[in-house]
N, C-alpha and C positions, 0 to 999 in steps of 0.2 A: 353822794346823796345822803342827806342826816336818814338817822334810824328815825322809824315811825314808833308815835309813841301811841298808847293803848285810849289815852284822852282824844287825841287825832282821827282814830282810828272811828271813835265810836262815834264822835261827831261826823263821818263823812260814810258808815258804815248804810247800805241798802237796809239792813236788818231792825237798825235802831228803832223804826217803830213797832217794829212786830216784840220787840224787846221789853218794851215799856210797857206794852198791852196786858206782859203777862202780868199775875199776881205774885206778888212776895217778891220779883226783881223790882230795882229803882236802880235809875241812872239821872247820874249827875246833869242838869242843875237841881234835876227834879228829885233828888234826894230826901223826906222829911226830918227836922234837925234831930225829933227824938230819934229815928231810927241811927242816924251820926252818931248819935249818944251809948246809945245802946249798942254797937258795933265796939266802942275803946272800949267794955270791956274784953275784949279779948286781944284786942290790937297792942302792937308792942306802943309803949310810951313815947316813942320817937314819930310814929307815925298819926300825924293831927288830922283832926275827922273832915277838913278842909282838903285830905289827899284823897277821900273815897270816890269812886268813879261810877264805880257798880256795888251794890248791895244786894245780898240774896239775904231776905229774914226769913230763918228757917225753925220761927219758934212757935207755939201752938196759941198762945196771949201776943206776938207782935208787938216782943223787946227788941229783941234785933240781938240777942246775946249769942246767938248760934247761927250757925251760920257762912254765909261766904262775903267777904269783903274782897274788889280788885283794884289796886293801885296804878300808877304806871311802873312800878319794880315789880310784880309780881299779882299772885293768890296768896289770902291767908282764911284761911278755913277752920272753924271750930265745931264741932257736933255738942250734946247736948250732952254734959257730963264727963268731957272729956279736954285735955289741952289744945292750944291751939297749935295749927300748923301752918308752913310760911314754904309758896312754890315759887321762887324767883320764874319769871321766863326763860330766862337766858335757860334754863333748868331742864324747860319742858317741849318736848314734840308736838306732841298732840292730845287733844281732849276731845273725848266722844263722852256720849250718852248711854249708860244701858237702863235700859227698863227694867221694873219688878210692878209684883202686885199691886204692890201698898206702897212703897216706897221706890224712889232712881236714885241711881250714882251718874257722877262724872267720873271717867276711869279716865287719867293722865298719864300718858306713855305707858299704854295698855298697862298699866301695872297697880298704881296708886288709885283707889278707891275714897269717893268722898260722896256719902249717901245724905239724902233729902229725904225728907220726911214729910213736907209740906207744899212743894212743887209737883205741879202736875206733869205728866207725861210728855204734852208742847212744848211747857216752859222748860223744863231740864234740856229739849233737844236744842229748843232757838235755843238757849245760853252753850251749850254744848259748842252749837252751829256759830255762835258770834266768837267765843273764848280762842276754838282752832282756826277758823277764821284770820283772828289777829296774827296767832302762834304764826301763820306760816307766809303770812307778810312779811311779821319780823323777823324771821328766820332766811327769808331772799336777801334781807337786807344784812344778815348778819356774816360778818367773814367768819366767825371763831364758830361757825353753828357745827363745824367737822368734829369740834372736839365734844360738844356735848355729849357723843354716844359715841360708845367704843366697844365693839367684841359682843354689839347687843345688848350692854347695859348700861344704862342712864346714870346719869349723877344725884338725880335724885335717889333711886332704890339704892346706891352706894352709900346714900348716904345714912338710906333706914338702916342698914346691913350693921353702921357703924354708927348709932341709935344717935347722930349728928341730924340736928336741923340745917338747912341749908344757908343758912344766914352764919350761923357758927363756924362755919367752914375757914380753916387756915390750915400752914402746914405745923403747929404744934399743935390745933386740939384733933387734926388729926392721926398725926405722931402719938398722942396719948392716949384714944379710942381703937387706933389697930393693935399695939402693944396690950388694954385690956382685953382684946376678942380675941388675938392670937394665940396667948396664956390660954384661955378657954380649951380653944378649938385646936392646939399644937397636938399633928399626930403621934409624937414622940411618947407621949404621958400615955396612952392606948395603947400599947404593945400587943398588953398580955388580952384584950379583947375582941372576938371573934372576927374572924377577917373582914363578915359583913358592916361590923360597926364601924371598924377601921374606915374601911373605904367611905363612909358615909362621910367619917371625921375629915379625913382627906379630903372629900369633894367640896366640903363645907372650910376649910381651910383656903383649898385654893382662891373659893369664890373673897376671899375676905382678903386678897392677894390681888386679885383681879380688880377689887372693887377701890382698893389701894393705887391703884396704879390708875383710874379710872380718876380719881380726887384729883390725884398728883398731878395730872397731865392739866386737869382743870384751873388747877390755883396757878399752875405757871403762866397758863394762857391768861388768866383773870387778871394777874398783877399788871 
């Protein structure tokens, strides 16, 4: 059976009008070109505003500079004054909603936080409710979904751990990112510091060991 792709998904999705209805989302066709426009600034240069699927504009004037963009590869998400960030699927579990006052997040494999500023409380849930939704289609379909999560941690948080974006991911820029955190965090250089730090350093070592091993297994699977 081919994998379902996130385009497919939305076209045949029950959700898709409750979808549309919100504000600040837009789904393709029905995309407006500014907002396409306003979205490559933060989208990587390879990626043509003809591949946007879904659009959150999460700016207070409706640039579209910030924000959430969904392709069929993935999430890439920018907030306002800050770089962007890129969540392949293959990557991700699941995506819920949590609510705040004034503002909601999407938390991604309970872990990864990406807060809205301009989304109402509905709309964060339907998009929350469409995004995992997709996740776990794709994930019936997918044989390698065993390796995305190992020992309880994700490839994604591995890869914040090892300040890699998930698109950078290989086995030398990982080779070069564990060797700078290891130097760090090596309990050897901590001796002469009180048993409590030690053990901090140690736990926080391991995790960068685990989190290693957790890449490792992924890039062999991915090749």
């Amino acid at each position: 059976m081919a994998q379902i792709t996130f385009q497919h998904f939305l076209q045949q999705t029950v959700l898709r009008h409750h979808l549309k209805a919100q504000l600040g989302i837009y789904i393709t066709p029905d995309i407006p070109y500014k907002k396409r426009l306003g979205a490559q600034y933060y989208l990587p240069e390879q990626i043509n505003h003809s591949a946007i699927l879904l659009l959150v504009d999460d700016t207070v004037f409706g640039s579209a500079k910030a924000g959430l963009v969904v392709t069929d590869t993935g999430l890439y998400y920018r907030a306002d004054f800050e770089s962007m960030s890129h969540y392949p699927f293959q990557m991700l579990q699941s995506i819920e909603a949590k609510l705040g006052l004034i503002n909601h997040d999407l938390i991604l494999n309970h872990q990864i936080q990406l807060n809205f500023t301009q989304l109402s409380s509905s709309s964060i849930q339907i998009l929350a409710q469409v995004l995992d939704a997709f996740l776990q289609q794709l994930h019936h379909h997918d044989e390698h979904k065993q390796y995305v999560d190992r020992d309880a941690m994700s490839v994604v948080h591995a890869c914040k751990l090892f300040e890699l974006q998930p698109e950078q991911l290989n086995s030398l820029t990982l080779k070069q990112a564990y060797r700078k955190k290891i130097a760090i965090f090596h309990p050897d250089q901590y001796h002469n510091l009180p048993l409590a730090v030690q053990e901090l350093i140690a736990d926080h070592a391991q995790q960068l060991n685990q989190a290693r091993e957790v890449l490792q297994e992924w890039i062999r699977y991915s090749e």
